[in-house]
LUMLO-984116 format. One record per atom (N, C-alpha, C): chain; atom name; residue number from 1; residue in three letters; x, y, z. Coordinates in steps of 0.2 Angstrom, whole numbers, plus 5000, padded with zeros to 4 digits. Layout:
// LUMLO-984116
<node><torfi>A</torfi><vexke>CA</vexke><roba>NUM</roba><marpa>Ala</marpa><px>X</px><py>Y</py><pz>Z</pz></node>
...
***
This chain:
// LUMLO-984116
<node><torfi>A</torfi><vexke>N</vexke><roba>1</roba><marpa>Unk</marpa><px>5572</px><py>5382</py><pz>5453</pz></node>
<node><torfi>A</torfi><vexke>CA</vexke><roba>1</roba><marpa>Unk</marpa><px>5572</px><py>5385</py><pz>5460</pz></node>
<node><torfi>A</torfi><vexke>C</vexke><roba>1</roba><marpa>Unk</marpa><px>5565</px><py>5383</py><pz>5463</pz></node>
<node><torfi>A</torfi><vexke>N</vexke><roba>2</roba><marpa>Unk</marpa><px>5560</px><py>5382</py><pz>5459</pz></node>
<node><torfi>A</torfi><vexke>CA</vexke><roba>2</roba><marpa>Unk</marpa><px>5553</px><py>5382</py><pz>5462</pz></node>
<node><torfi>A</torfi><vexke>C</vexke><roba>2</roba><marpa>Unk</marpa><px>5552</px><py>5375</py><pz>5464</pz></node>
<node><torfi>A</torfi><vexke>N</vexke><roba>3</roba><marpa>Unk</marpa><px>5555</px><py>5372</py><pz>5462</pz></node>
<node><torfi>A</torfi><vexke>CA</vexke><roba>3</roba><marpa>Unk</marpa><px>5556</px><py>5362</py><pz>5466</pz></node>
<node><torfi>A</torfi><vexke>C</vexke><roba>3</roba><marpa>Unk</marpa><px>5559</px><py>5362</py><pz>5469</pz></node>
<node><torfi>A</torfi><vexke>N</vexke><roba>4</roba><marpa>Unk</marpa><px>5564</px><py>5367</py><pz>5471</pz></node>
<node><torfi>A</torfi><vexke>CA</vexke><roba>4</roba><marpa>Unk</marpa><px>5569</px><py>5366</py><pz>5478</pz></node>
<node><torfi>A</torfi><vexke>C</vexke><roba>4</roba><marpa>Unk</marpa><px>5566</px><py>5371</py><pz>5483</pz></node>
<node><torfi>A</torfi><vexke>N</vexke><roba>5</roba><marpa>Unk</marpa><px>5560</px><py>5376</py><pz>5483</pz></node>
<node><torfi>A</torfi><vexke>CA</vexke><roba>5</roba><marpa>Unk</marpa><px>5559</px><py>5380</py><pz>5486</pz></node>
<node><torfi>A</torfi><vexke>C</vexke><roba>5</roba><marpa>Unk</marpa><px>5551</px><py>5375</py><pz>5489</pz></node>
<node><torfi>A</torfi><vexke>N</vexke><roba>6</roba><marpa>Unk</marpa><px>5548</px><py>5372</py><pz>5486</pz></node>
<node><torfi>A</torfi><vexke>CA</vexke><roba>6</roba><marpa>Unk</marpa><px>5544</px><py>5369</py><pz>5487</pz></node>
<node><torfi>A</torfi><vexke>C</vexke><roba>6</roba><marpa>Unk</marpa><px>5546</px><py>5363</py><pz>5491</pz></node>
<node><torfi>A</torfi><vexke>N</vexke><roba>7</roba><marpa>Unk</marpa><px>5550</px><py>5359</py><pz>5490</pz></node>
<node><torfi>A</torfi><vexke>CA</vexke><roba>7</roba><marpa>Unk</marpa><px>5553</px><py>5354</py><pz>5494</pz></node>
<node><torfi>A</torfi><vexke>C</vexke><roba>7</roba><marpa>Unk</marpa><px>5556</px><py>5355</py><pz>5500</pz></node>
<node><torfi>A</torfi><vexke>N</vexke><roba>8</roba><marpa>Unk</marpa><px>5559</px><py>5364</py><pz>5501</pz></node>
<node><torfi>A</torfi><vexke>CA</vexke><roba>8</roba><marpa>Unk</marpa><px>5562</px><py>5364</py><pz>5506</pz></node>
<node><torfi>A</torfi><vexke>C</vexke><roba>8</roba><marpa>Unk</marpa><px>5556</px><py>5369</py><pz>5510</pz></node>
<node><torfi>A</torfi><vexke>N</vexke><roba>9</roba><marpa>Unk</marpa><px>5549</px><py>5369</py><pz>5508</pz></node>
<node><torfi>A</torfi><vexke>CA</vexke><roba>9</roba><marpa>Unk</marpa><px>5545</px><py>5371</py><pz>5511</pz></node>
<node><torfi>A</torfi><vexke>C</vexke><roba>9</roba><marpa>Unk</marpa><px>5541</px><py>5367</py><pz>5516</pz></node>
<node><torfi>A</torfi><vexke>N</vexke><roba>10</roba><marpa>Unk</marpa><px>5541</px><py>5360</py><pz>5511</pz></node>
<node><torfi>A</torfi><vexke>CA</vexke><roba>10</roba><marpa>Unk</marpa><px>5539</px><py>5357</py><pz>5517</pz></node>
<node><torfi>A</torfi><vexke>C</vexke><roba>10</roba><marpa>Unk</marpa><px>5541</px><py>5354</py><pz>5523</pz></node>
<node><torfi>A</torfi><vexke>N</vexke><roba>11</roba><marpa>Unk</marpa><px>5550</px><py>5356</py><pz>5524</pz></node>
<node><torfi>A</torfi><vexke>CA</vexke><roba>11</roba><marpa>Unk</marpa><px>5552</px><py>5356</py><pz>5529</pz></node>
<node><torfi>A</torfi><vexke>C</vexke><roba>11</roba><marpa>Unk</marpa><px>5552</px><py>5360</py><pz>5534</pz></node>
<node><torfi>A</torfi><vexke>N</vexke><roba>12</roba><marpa>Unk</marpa><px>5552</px><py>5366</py><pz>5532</pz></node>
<node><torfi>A</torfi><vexke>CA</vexke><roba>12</roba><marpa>Unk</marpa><px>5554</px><py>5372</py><pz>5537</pz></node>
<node><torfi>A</torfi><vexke>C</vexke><roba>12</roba><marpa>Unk</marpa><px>5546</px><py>5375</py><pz>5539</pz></node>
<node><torfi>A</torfi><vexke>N</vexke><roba>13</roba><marpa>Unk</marpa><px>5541</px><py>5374</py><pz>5533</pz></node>
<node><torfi>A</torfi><vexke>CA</vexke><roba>13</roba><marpa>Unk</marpa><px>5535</px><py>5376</py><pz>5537</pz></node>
<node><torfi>A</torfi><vexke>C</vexke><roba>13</roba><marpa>Unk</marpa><px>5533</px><py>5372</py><pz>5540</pz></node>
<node><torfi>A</torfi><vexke>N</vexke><roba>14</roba><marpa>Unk</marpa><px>5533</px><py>5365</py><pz>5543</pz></node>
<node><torfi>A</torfi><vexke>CA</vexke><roba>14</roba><marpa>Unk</marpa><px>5530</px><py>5360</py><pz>5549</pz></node>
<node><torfi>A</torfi><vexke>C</vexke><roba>14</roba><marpa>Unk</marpa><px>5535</px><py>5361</py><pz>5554</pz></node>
<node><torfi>A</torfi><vexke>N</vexke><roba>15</roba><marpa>Unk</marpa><px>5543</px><py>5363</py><pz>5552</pz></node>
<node><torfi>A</torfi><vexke>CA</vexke><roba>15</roba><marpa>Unk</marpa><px>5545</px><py>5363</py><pz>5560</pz></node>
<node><torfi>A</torfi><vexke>C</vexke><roba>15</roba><marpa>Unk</marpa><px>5544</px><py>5371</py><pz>5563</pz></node>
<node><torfi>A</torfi><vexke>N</vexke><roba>16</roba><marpa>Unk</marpa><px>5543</px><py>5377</py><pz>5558</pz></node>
<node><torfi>A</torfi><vexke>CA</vexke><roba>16</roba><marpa>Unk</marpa><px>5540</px><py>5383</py><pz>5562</pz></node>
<node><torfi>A</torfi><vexke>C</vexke><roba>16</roba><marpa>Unk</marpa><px>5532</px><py>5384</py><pz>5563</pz></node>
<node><torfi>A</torfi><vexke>N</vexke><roba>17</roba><marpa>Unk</marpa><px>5531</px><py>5379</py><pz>5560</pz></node>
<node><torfi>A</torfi><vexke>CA</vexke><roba>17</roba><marpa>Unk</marpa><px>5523</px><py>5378</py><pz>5563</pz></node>
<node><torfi>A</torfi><vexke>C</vexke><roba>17</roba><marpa>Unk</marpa><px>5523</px><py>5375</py><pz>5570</pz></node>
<node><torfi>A</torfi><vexke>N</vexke><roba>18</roba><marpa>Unk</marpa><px>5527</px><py>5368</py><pz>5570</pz></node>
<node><torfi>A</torfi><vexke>CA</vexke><roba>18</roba><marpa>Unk</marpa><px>5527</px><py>5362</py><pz>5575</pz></node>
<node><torfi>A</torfi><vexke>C</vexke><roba>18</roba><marpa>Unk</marpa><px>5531</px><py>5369</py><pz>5582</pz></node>
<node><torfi>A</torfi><vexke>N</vexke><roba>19</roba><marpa>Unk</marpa><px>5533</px><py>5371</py><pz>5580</pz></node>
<node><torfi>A</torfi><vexke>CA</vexke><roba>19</roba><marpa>Unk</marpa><px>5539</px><py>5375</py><pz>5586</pz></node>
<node><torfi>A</torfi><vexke>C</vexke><roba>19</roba><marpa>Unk</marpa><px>5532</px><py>5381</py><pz>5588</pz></node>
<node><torfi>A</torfi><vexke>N</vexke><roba>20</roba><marpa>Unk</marpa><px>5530</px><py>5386</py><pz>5585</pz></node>
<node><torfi>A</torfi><vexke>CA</vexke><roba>20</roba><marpa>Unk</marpa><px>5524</px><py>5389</py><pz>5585</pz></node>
<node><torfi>A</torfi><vexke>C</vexke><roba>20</roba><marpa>Unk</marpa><px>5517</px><py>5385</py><pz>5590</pz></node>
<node><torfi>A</torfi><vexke>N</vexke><roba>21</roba><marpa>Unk</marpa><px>5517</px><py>5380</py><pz>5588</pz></node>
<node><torfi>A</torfi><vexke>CA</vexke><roba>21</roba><marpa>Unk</marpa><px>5510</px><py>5377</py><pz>5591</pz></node>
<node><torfi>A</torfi><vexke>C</vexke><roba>21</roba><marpa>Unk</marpa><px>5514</px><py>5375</py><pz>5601</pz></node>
<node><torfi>A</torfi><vexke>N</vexke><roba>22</roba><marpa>Unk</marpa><px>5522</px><py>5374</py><pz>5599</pz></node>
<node><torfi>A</torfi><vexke>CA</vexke><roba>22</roba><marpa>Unk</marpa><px>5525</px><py>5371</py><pz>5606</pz></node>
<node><torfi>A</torfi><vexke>C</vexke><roba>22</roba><marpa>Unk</marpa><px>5525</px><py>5378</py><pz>5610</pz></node>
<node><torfi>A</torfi><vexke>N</vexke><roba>23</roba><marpa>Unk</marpa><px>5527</px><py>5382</py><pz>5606</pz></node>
<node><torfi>A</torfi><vexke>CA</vexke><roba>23</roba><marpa>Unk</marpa><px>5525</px><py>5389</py><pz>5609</pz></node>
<node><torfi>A</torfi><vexke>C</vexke><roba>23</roba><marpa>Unk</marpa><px>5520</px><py>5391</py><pz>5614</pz></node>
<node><torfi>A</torfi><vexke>N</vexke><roba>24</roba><marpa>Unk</marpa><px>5515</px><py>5391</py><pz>5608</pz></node>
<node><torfi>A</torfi><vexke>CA</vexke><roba>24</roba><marpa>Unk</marpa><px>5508</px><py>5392</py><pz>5613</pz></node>
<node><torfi>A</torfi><vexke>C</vexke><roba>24</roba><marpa>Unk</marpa><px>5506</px><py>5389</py><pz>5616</pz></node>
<node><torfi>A</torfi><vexke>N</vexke><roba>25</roba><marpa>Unk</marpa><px>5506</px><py>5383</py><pz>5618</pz></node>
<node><torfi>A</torfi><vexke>CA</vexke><roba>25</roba><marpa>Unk</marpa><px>5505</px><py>5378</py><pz>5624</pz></node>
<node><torfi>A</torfi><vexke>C</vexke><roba>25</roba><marpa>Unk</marpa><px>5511</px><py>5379</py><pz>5628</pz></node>
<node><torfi>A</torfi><vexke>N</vexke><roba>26</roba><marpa>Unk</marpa><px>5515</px><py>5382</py><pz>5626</pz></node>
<node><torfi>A</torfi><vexke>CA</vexke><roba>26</roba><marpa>Unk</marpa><px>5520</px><py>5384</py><pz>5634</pz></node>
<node><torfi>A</torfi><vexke>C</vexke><roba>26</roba><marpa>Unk</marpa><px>5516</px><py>5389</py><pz>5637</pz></node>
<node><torfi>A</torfi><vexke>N</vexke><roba>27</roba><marpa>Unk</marpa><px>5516</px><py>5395</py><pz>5632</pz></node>
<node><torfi>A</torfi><vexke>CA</vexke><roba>27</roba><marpa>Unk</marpa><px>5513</px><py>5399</py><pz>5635</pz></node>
<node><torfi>A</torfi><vexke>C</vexke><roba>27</roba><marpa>Unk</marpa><px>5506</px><py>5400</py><pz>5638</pz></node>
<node><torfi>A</torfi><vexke>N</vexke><roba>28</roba><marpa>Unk</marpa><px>5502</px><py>5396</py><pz>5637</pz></node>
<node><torfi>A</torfi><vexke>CA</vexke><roba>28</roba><marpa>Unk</marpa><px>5494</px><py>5392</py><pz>5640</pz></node>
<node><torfi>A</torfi><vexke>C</vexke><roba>28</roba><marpa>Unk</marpa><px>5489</px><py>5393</py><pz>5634</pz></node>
<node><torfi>A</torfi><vexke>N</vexke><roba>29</roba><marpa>Unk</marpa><px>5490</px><py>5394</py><pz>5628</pz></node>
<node><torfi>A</torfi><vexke>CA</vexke><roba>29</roba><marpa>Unk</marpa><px>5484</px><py>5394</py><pz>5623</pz></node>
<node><torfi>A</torfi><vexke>C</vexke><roba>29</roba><marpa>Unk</marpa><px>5484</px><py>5387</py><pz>5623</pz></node>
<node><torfi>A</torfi><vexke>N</vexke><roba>30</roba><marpa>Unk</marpa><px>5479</px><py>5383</py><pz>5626</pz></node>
<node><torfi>A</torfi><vexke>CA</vexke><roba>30</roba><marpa>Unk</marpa><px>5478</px><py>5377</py><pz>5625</pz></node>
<node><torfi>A</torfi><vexke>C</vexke><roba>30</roba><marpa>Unk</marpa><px>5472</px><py>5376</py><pz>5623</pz></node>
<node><torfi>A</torfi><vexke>N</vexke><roba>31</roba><marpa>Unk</marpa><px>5469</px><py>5379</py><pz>5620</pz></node>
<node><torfi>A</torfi><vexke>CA</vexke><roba>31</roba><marpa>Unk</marpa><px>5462</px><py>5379</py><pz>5616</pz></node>
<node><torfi>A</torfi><vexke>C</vexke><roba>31</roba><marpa>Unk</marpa><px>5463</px><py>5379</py><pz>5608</pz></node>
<node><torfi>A</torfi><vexke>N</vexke><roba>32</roba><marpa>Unk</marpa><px>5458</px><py>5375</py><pz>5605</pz></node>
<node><torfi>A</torfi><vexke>CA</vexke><roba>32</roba><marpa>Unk</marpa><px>5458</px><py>5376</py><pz>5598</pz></node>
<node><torfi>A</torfi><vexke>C</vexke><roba>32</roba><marpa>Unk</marpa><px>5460</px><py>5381</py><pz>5595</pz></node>
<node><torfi>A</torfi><vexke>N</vexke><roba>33</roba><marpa>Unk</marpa><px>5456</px><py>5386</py><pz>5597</pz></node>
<node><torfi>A</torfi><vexke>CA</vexke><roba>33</roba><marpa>Unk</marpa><px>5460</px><py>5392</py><pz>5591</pz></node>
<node><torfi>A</torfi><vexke>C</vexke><roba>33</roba><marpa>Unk</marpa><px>5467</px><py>5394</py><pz>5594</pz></node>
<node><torfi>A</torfi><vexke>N</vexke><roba>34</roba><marpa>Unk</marpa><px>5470</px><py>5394</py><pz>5598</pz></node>
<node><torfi>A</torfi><vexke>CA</vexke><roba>34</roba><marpa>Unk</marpa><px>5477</px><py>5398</py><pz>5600</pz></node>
<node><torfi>A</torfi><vexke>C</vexke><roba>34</roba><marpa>Unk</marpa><px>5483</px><py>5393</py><pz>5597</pz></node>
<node><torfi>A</torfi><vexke>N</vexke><roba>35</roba><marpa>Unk</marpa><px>5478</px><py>5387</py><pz>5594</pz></node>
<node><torfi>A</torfi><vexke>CA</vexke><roba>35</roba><marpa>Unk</marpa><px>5482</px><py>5381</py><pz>5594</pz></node>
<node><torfi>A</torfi><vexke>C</vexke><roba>35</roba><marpa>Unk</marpa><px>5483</px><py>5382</py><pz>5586</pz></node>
<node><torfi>A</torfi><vexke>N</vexke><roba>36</roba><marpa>Unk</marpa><px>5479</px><py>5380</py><pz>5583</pz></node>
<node><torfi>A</torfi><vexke>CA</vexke><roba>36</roba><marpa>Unk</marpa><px>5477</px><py>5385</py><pz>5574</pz></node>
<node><torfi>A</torfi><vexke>C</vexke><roba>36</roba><marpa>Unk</marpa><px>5480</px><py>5391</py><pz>5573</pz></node>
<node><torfi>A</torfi><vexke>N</vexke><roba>37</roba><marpa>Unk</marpa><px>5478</px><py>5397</py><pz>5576</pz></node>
<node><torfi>A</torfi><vexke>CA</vexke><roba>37</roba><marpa>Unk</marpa><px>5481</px><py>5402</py><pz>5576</pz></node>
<node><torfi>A</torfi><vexke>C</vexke><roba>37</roba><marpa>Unk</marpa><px>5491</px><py>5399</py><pz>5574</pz></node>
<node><torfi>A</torfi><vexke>N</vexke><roba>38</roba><marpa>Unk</marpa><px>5494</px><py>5398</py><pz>5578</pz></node>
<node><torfi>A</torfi><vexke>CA</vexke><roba>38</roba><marpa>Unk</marpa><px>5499</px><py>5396</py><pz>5580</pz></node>
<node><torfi>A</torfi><vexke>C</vexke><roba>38</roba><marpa>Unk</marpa><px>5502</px><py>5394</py><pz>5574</pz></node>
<node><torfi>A</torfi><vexke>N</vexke><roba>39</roba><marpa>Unk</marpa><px>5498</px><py>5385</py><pz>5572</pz></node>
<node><torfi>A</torfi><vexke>CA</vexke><roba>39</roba><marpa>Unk</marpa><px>5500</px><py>5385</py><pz>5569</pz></node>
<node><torfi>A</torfi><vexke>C</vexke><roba>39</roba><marpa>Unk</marpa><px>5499</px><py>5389</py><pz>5562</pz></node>
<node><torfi>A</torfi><vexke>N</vexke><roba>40</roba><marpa>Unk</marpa><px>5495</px><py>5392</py><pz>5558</pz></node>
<node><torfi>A</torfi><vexke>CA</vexke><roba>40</roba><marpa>Unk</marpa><px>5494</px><py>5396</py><pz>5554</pz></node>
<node><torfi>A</torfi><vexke>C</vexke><roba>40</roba><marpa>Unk</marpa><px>5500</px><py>5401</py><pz>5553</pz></node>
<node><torfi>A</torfi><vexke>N</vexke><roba>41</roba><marpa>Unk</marpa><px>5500</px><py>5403</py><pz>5559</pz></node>
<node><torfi>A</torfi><vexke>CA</vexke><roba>41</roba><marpa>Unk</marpa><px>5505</px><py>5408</py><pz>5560</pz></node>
<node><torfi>A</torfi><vexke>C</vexke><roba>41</roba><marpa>Unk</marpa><px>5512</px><py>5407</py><pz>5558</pz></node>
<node><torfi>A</torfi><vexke>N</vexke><roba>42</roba><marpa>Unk</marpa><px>5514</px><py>5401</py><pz>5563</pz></node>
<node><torfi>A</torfi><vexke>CA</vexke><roba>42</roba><marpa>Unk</marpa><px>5521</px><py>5398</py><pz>5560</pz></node>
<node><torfi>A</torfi><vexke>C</vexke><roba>42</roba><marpa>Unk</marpa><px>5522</px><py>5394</py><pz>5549</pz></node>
<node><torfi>A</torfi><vexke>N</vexke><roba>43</roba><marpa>Unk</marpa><px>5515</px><py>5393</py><pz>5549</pz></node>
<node><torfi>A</torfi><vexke>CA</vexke><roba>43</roba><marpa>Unk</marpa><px>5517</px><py>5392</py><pz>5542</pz></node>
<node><torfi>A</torfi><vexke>C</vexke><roba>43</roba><marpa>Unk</marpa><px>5516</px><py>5398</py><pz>5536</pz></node>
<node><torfi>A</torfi><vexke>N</vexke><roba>44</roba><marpa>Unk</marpa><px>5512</px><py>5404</py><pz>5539</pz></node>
<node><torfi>A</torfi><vexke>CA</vexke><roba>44</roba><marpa>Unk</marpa><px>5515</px><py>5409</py><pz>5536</pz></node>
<node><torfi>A</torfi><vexke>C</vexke><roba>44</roba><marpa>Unk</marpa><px>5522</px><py>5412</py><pz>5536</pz></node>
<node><torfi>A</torfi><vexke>N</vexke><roba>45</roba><marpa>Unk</marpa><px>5524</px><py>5412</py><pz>5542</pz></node>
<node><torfi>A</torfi><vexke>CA</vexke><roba>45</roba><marpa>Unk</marpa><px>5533</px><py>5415</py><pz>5543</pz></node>
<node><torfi>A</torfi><vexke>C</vexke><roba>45</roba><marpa>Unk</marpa><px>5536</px><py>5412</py><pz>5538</pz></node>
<node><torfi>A</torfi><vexke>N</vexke><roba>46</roba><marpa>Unk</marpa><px>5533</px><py>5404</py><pz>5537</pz></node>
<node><torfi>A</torfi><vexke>CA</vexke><roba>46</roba><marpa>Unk</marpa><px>5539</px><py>5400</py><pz>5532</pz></node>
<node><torfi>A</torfi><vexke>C</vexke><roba>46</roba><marpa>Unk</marpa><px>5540</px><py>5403</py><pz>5526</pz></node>
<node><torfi>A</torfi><vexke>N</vexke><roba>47</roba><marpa>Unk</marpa><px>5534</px><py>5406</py><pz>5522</pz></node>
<node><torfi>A</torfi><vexke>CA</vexke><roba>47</roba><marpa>Unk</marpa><px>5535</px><py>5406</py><pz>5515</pz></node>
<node><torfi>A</torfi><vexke>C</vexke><roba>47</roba><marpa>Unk</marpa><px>5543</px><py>5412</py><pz>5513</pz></node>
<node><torfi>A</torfi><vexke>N</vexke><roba>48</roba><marpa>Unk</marpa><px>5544</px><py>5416</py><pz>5520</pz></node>
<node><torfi>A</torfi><vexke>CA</vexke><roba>48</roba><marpa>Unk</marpa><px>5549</px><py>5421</py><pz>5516</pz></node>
<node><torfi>A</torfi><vexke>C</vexke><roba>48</roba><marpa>Unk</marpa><px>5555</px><py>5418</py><pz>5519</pz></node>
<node><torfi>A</torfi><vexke>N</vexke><roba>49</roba><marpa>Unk</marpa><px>5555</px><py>5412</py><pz>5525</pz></node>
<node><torfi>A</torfi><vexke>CA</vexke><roba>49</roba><marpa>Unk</marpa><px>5560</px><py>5410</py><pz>5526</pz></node>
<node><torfi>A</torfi><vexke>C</vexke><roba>49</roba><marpa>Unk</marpa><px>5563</px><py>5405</py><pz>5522</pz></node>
<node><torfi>A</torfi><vexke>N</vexke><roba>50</roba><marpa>Unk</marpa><px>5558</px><py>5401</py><pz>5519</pz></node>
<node><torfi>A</torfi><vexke>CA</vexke><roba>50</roba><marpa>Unk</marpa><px>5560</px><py>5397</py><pz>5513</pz></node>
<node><torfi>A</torfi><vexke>C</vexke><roba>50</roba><marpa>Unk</marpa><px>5564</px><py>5400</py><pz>5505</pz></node>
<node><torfi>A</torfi><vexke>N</vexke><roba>51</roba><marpa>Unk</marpa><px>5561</px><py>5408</py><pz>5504</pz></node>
<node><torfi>A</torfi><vexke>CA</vexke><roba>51</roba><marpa>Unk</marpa><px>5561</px><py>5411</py><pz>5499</pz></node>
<node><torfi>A</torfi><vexke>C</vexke><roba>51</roba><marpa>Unk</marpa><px>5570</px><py>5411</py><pz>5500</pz></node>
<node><torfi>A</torfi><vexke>N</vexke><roba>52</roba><marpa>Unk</marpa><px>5571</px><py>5413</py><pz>5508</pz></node>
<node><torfi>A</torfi><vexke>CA</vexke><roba>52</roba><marpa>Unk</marpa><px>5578</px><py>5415</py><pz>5508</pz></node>
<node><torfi>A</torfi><vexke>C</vexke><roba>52</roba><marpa>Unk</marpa><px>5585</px><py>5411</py><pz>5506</pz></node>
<node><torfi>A</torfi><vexke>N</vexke><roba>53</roba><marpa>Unk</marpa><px>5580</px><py>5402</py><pz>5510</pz></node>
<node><torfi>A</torfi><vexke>CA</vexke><roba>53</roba><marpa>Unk</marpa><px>5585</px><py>5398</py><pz>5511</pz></node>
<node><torfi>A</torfi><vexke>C</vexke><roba>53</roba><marpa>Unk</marpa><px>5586</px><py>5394</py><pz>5504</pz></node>
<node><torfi>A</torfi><vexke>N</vexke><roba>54</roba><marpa>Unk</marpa><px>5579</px><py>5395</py><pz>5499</pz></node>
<node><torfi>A</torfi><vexke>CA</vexke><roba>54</roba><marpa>Unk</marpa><px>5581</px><py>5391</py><pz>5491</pz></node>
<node><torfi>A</torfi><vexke>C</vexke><roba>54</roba><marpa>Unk</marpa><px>5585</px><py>5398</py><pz>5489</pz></node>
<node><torfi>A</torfi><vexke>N</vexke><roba>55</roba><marpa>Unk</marpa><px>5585</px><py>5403</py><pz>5491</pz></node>
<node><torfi>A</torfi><vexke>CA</vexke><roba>55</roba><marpa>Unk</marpa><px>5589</px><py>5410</py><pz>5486</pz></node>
<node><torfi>A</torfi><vexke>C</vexke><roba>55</roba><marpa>Unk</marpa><px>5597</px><py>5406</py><pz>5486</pz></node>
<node><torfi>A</torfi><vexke>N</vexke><roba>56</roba><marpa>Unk</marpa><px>5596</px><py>5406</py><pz>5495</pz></node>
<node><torfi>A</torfi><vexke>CA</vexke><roba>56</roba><marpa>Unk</marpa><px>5605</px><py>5407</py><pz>5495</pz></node>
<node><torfi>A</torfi><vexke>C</vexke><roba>56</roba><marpa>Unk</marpa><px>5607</px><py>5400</py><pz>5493</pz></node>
<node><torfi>A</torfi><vexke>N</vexke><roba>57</roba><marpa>Unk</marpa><px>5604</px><py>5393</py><pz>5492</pz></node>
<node><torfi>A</torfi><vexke>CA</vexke><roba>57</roba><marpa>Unk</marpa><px>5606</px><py>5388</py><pz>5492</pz></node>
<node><torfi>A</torfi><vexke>C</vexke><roba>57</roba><marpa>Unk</marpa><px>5607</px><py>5387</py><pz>5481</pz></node>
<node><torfi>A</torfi><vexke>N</vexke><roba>58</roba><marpa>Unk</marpa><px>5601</px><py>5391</py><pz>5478</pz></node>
<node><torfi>A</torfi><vexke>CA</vexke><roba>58</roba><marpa>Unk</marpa><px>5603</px><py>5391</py><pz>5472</pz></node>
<node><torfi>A</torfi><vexke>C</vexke><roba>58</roba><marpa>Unk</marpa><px>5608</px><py>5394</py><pz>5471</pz></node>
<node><torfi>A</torfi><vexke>N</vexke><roba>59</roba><marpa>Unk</marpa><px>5612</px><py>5400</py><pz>5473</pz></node>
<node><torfi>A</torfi><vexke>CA</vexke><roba>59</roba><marpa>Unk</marpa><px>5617</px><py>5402</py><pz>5472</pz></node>
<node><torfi>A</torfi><vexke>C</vexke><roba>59</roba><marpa>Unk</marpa><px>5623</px><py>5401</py><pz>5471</pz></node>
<node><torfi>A</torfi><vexke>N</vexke><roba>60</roba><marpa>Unk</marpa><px>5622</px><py>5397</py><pz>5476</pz></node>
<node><torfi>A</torfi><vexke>CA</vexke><roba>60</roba><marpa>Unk</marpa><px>5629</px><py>5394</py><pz>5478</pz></node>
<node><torfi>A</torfi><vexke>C</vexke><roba>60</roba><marpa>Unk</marpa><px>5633</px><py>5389</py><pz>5474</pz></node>
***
């Protein structure tokens, strides 16, 4: 499960990073840090979103 949770992290943390960073530059953080910020943020989100989708996809 931990090579399918790792594989499928690097997918879902760059596109909720990438989405996070498209974010804040909508919303005007267009400076270094609101742009970091962002994206750190978004690759933090990932780790329980991935936890959920290797849960339900070993299940199955």
């Amino acid at each position: 499960m931990w090579r399918l949770a790792g594989i499928l992290h690097l997918f879902i943390g760059s596109t909720l990073a990438g989405s996070a960073i498209i974010a804040a530059l909508v919303m005007g953080y267009d400076d270094t840090n609101g742009i970091l910020i962002a994206a750190a943020l978004g690759f933090v989100i990932s780790f329980p979103v991935t936890w959920l989708v290797a849960r339900q996809l070993w299940q199955e």
